[in-house]
C-alpha positions in Angstrom: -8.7 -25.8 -16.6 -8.9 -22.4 -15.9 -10.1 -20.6 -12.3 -11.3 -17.8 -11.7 -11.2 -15.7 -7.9 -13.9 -13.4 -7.7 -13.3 -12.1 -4.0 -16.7 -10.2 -2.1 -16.8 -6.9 -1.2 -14.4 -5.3 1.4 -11.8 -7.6 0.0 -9.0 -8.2 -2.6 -7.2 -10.5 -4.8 -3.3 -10.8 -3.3 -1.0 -13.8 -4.2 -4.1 -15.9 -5.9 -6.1 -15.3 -2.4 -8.8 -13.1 -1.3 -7.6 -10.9 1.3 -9.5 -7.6 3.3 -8.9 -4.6 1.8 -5.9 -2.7 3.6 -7.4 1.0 4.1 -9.9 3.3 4.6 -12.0 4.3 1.2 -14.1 7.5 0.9 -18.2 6.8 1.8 -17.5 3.2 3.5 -16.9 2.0 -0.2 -15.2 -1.2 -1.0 -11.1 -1.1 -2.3 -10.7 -2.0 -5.9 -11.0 -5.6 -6.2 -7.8 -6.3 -8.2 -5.6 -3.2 -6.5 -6.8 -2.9 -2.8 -6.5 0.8 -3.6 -9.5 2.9 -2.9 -11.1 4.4 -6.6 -12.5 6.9 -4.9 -10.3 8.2 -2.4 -9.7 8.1 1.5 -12.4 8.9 4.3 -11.1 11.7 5.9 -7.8 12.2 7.7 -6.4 8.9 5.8 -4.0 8.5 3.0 -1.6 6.8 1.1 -1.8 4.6 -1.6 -4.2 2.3 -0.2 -5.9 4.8 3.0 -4.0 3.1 5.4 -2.4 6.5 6.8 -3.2 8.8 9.4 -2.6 12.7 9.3 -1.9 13.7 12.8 -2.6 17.3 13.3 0.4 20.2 14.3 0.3 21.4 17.9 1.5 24.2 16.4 -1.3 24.6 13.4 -3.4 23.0 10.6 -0.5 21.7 9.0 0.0 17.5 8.7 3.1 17.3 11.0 3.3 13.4 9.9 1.5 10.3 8.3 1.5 7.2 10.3 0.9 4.1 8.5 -1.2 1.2 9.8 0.2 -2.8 9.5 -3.9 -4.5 9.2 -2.5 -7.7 9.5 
């Protein structure tokens, strides 16, 4: 017999379970439902391979002084 996981939106298949996506994806879309990478991109100010870091912004100018990554669990 064969199954088949079909996970809803906002989530994605891990480890033969259905778990929330991990980031942030461009337009409030949904991560890839297989990957849990955003198709589209990041929102704004996110990044990384799934969205789930955070530029900070340089006292010192525009530049991206560091990423911090977010644990969603």
């Amino acid at each position: 017999m064969i199954y088949i996981l079909v996970c809803d939106d906002g989530e994605y298949t891990s480890d033969r379970m259905c778990v929330p996506c991990p980031g942030h994806c461009n337009n409030g879309e949904s991560c890839n439902k297989l990957t849990g990478r955003c198709d589209n991109g990041c929102q704004n100010y996110w990044t990384g391979d799934f969205c789930e870091g955070v530029y900070t912004k340089s006292s010192t100018g525009p530049f991206i002084s560091e990423v911090r990554l977010f644990n969603q669990n």
